[in-house]
GUGU-909909 format. One line per field, with one value per residue: residue number from 1; z, x, y of N, C-alpha, C in turn; residue in one letter. Coordinates in steps of 0.2 Angstrom, whole numbers, plus 5000, padded with zeros to 4 digits. Atoms other than C-alpha are relative to their C-alpha. Example, Ala and Ser with C-alpha at 12.3 -4.5 7.8 and 13.67 -1.06 7.14 Angstrom:
! residues 2
n (1/2) .
n.pz (5000/4999) .
n.px (5004/4996) .
n.py (4994/4994) .
ca.pz (5039/5036) .
ca.px (5062/5068) .
ca.py (4978/4995) .
c.pz (5000/5003) .
c.px (5004/4996) .
c.py (5006/5005) .
res (A/S) .
! end
This chain:
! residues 95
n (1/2/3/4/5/6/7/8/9/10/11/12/13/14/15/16/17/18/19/20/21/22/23/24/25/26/27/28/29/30/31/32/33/34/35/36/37/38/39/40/41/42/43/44/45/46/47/48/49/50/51/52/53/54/55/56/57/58/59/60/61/62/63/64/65/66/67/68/69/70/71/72/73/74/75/76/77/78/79/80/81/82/83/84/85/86/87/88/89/90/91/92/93/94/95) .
n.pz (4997/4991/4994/4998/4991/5000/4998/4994/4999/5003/4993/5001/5001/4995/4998/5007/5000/4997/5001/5004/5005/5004/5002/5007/5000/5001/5005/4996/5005/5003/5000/4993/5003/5006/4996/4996/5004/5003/4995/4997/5006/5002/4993/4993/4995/5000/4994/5000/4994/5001/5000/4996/5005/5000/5005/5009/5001/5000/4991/5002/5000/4993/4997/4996/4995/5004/5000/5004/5006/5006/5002/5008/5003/4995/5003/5000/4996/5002/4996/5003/4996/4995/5003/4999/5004/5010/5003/5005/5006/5006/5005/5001/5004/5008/5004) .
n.px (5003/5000/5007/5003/5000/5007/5002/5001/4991/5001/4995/5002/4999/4996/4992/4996/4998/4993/4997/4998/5004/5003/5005/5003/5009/5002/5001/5003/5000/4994/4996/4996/4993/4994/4997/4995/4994/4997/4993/4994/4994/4993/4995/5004/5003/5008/5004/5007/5005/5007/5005/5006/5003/4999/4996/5007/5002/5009/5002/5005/4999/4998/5006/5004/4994/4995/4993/5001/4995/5004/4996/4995/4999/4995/4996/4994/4993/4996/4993/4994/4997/4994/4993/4996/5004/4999/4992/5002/5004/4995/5002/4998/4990/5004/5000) .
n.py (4994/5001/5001/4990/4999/5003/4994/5002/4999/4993/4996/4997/4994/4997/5002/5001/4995/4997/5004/5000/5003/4994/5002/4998/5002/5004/5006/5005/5004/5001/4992/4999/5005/4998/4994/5003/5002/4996/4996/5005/5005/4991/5000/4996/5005/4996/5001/4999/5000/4999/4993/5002/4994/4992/5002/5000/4995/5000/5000/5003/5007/5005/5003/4996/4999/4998/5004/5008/5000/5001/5007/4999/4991/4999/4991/5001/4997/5003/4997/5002/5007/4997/4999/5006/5002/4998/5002/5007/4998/5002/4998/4994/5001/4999/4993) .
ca.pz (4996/5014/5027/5033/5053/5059/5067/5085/5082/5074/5081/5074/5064/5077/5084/5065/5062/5076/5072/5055/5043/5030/5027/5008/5005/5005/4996/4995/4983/4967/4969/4987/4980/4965/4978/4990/4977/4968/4984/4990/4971/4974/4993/5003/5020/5018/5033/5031/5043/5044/5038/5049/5045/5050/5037/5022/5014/5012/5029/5019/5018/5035/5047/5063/5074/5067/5073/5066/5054/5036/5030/5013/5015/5022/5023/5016/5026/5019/5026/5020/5023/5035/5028/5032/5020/5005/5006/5001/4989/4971/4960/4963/4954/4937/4936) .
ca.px (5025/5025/5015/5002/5002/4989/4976/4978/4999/4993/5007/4999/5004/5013/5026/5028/5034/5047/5052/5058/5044/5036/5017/5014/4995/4982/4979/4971/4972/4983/4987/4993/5005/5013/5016/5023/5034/5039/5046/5055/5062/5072/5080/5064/5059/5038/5027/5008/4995/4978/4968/4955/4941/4947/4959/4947/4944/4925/4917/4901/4911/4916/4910/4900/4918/4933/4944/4936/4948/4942/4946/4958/4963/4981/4991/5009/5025/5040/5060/5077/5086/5098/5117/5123/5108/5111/5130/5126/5115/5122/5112/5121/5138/5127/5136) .
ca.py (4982/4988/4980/4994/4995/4985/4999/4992/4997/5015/5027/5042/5059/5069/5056/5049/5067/5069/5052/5059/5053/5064/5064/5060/5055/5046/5028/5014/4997/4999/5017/5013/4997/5008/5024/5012/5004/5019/5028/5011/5009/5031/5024/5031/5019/5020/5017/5014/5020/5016/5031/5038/5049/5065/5060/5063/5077/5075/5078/5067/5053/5050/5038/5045/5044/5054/5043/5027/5021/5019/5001/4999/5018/5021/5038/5035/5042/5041/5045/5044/5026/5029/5030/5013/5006/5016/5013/4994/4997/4987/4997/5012/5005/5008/5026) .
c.pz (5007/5004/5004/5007/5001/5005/5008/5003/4999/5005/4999/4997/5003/5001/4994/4997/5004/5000/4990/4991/4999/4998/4992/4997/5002/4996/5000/4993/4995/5000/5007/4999/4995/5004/5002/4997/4998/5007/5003/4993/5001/5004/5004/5005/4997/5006/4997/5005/4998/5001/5004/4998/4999/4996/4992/4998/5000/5005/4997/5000/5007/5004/5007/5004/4996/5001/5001/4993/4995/4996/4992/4999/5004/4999/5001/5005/4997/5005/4997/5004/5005/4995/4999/4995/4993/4997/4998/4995/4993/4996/4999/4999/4993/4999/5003) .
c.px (5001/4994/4996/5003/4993/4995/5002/5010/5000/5006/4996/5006/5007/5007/5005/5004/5007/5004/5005/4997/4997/4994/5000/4993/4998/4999/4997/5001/5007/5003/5005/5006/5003/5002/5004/5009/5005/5005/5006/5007/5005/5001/4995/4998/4992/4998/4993/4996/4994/4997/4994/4995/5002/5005/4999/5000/4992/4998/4994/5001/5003/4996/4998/5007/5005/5005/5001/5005/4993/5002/5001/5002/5006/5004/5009/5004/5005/5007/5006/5004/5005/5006/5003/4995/5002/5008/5002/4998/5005/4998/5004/5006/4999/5004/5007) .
c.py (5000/4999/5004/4995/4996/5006/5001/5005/5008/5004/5010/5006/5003/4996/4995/5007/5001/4992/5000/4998/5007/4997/5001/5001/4995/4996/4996/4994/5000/5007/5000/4995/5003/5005/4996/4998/5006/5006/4994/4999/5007/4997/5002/4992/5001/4996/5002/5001/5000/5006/5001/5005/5006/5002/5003/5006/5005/4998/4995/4994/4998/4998/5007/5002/5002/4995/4994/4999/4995/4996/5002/5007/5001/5006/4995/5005/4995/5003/4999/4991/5005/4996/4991/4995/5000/4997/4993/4999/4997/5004/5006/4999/5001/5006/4999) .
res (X/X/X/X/X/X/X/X/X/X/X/X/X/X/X/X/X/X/X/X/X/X/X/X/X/X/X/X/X/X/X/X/X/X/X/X/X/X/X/X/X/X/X/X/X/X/X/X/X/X/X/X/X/X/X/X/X/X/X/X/X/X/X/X/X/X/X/X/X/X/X/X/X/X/X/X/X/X/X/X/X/X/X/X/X/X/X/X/X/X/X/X/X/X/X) .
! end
């Protein structure tokens, strides 16, 4: 699985965006290790960010600071490998 970011590294939303990442969801636990794996097993990079309230959907569950991060909870981003990645790749001799 991917290593999340640790809160302190958080790059945020916006300059994940112009860096090429696409926001998926949020996750947490086993749901957040089968996403991960499931887009790394098609060719996706994923990037984990600590989720923060403003993140949630339920204004009742967040804490008092929106941009308290909400422990075990991380929003995926994914992106295409870059070319020189995929063009290694062995599995892709199967066809």
């Amino acid at each position: 699985m991917t290593t999340p970011v640790p809160t302190e590294n958080a790059r945020g939303g916006e300059e994940l965006v112009k860096q090429g990442w696409t926001k998926q969801f949020l996750a947490s636990g086993s749901r957040l290790q089968e996403a991960s794996a499931s887009y790394a097993s098609i060719g996706l990079e994923v990037h984990l960010e600590p989720a923060q309230a403003k993140d949630l959907a339920c204004s009742e569950c967040q804490p008092p600071q929106p941009s308290a991060t909400v422990e075990g909870w991380y929003l995926i981003y994914t992106r295409p490998r870059p070319e020189a990645e995929c063009a290694g790749r062995q599995d892709e001799d199967l066809w």
